[in-house]
C-alpha positions, 0 to 999 in steps of 0.5 A: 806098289803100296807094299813097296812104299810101306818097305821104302817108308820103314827103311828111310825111319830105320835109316835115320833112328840109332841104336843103343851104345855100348856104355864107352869110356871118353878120354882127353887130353889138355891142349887148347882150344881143341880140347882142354880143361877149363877153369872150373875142372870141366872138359872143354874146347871145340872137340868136347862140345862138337861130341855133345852135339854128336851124343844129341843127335845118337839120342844119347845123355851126355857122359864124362870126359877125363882130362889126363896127359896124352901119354897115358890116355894113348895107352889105354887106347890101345889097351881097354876096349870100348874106349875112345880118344880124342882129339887124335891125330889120324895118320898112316901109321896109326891107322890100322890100330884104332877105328876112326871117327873124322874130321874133327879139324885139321892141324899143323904139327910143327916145330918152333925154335928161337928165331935168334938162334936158329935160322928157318929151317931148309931140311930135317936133315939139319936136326941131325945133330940138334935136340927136339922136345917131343911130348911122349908118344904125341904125333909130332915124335912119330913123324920126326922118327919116321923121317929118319930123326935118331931117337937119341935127338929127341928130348920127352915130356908129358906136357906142353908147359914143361916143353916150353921150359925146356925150349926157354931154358936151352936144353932143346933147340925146337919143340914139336906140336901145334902152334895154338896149343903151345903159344896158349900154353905159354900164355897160362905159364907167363912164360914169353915165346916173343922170339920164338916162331915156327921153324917148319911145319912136319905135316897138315892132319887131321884130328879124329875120335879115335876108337879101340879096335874092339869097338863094333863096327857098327857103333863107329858107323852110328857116330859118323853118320852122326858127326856129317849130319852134325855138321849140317846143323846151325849149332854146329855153325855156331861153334865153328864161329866161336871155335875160329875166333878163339883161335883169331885171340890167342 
């Protein structure tokens, strides 16, 4: 019997100790509130601080986090071991090709157009012969081209402020990504989305910590274990407070 309480004892302190990291390299992008770059240069939003509190609890000092635009970021993705993207967007199709760290949140990609000049849409069969503007590789092109949207329909861009321009200048008749991050985007712009609403939501997803493949097994479970025992804490309370009621002001 004593043999197996000092067996079940060095199983529950081994169950709860993590093991040592690979050194990784963070990627993101700048779309707000979820992840952004803040006014003093710094990686910022609800992701970067949740990843904190993730690096606290594997025991793990913080490291940097590189903003740049989503295009380039997805590509090295899928290109540099030991590499992780986030916030990204989980889907069916993109699933096989990275290893996964969930939820961070969930998210609407939808389309927004000029409420004037384009009623709500009934069916994407009525893009068929209008132009989205899509960001390059972004989820919100995948599920368009998914849904049988012609490639020749979509209009790319490497960033949400030149999305906008393109949206106010008429050269396309939607844009596609979420909502907060567009209406922030065009706040920081001074650019006016008054006449401007949400045509159809594409779909309701969740955002990940998106790994390289080649990411051992083991390290993508030390962090999800870190992620739910996270969210069990009062800091993350906390942050989801202050998270929700960034989102409530713009």
């Amino acid at each position: 019997m004593r043999r197996f309480l000092l067996v079940l004892s060095l199983y529950w302190v081994c169950g709860q100790s993590y093991a040592e990291l690979p050194k990784l390299s963070y990627l993101s992008e700048d779309a707000y509130p979820i992840n952004y770059r803040s006014n003093n240069g710094q990686a910022s939003g609800f992701s970067v601080e949740l990843l904190k509190l993730i690096w606290q609890q594997l025991g793990e000092p913080e490291h940097s986090v590189k903003i740049m635009p989503w295009d380039r970021a997805y590509y090295l993705l899928g290109q540099k071991p030991n590499t992780v993207l986030f916030a990204t967007v989980h889907t069916p199709k993109r699933a096989p090709y990275f290893k996964w760290v969930c939820a961070i949140d969930n998210v609407n990609i939808v389309l927004m157009g000029n409420n004037k000049r384009h009623p709500k849409l009934s069916s994407l069969k009525q893009l068929n012969h209008l132009k989205i503007g899509v960001l390059r590789a972004d989820v919100g092109e995948q599920i368009l081209l998914n849904n049988g949207i012609e490639d020749e329909n979509l209009m790319f861009s490497d960033s949400y402020r030149h999305l906008i321009k393109l949206l106010l200048a008429k050269r396309v008749d939607f844009i596609a990504g979420s909502e907060q991050t567009i209406r922030h985007a065009a706040k920081q712009n001074n650019y006016s989305l008054k006449h401007y609403e949400v045509s159809w939501v594409l779909q309701e997803q969740e955002l990940c910590y998106a790994f390289n493949n080649a990411v051992d097994d083991a390290v993508i479970g030390q962090f999800q274990r870190a992620l739910e025992e996270v969210k069990q804490g009062s800091a993350f309370k906390q942050l989801l407070t202050r998270y929700q009621q960034q989102k409530l002001n713009h």
